[in-house]
C-alpha positions, 0 to 999 in steps of 0.5 A, spaced: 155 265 920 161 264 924 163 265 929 165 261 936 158 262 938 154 259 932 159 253 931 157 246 935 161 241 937 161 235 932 159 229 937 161 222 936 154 218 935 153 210 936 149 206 933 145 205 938 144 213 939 143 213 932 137 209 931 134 213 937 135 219 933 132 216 928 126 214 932 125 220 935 125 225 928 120 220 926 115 221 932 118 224 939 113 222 942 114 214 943 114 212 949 121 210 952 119 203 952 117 202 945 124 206 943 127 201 948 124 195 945 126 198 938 134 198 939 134 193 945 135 199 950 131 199 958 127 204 958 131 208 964 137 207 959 133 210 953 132 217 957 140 217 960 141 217 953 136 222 951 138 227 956 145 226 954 143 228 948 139 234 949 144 237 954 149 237 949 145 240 944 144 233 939 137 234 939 135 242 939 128 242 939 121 237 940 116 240 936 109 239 932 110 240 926 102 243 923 099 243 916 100 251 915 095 251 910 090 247 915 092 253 921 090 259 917 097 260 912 095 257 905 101 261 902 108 260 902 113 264 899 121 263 898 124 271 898 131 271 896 134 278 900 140 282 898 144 286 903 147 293 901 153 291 906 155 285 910 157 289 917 158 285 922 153 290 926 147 291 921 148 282 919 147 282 926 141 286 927 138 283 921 139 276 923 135 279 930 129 282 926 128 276 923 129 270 929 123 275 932 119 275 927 113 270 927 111 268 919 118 267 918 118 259 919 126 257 916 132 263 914 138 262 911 144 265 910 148 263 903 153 264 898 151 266 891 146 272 888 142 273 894 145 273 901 139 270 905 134 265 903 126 267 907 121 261 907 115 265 908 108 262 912 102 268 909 095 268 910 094 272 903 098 277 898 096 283 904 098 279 909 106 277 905 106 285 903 105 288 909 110 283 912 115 285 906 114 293 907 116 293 914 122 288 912 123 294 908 123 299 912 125 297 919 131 294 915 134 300 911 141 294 909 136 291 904 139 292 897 133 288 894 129 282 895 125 278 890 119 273 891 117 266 889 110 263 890 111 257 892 105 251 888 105 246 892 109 242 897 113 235 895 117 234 901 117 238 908 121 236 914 127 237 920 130 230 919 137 229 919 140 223 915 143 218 920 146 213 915 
């Protein structure tokens, strides 16, 4: 994936900015009084430098991360997909396919055997297969897929390093 639109700016973060991000990753939702007593900032600063960061695309999303077993989506599986051909415009539609649908909850596009890595939110077998049919049909590019069931969670989160 490049390409101008998919590269992002690097941007110089200070300490301050760096702690903040840290808090924020861990909870976004403190208060900016208690971020602010956290790094030594008044509230109204901790929110400039919030905004700040959201509008030059630090910080992407704010979201609530669920228990995917307790909202009804007990398995997860990990898919390995193979492309015939790597053509900009089938990529592309690909890509599109895949940013619209729902059970996919994170995709990568890598280097190696596989040209794309799947982790897959199921209800049950049914639900995956039914998933992997239409993915097969509506995208006639697909060499092959191969599917790992996940066994248990270890470690799942968004969290950037900061250090």
């Amino acid at each position: 994936m490049s390409g101008a639109s998919d590269r992002k700016m690097v941007h110089d973060l200070d300490r301050i900015d760096r702690k903040l991000l840290q808090l924020v990753q861990e909870n976004a939702r403190l208060p900016a009084e208690k971020i602010g007593a956290a790094i030594g900032l008044s509230p109204s600063a901790v929110q400039r430098r919030l905004a700040r960061l959201r509008d030059s695309g630090v910080i992407t999303a704010e979201i609530a991360v669920l228990d995917a077993k307790a909202a009804g989506f007990p398995l997860t599986m990990i898919v390995d997909i193979e492309v015939e051909r790597e053509r900009p415009e089938l990529l592309a539609a690909f890509k599109r396919w895949i940013a619209c649908e729902g059970a996919i909850q994170e995709a990568w596009y890598v280097t190696g055997d596989s040209d794309f890595v799947l982790v897959v939110a199921a209800r049950d077998v049914e639900d995956y297969d039914a998933l992997m049919q239409r993915l097969v049909s509506e995208n006639p590019n697909i060499r092959r897929f191969r599917t790992r069931v996940t066994l248990g969670t270890l470690k799942r989160g968004a969290t950037v390093p900061l250090e």
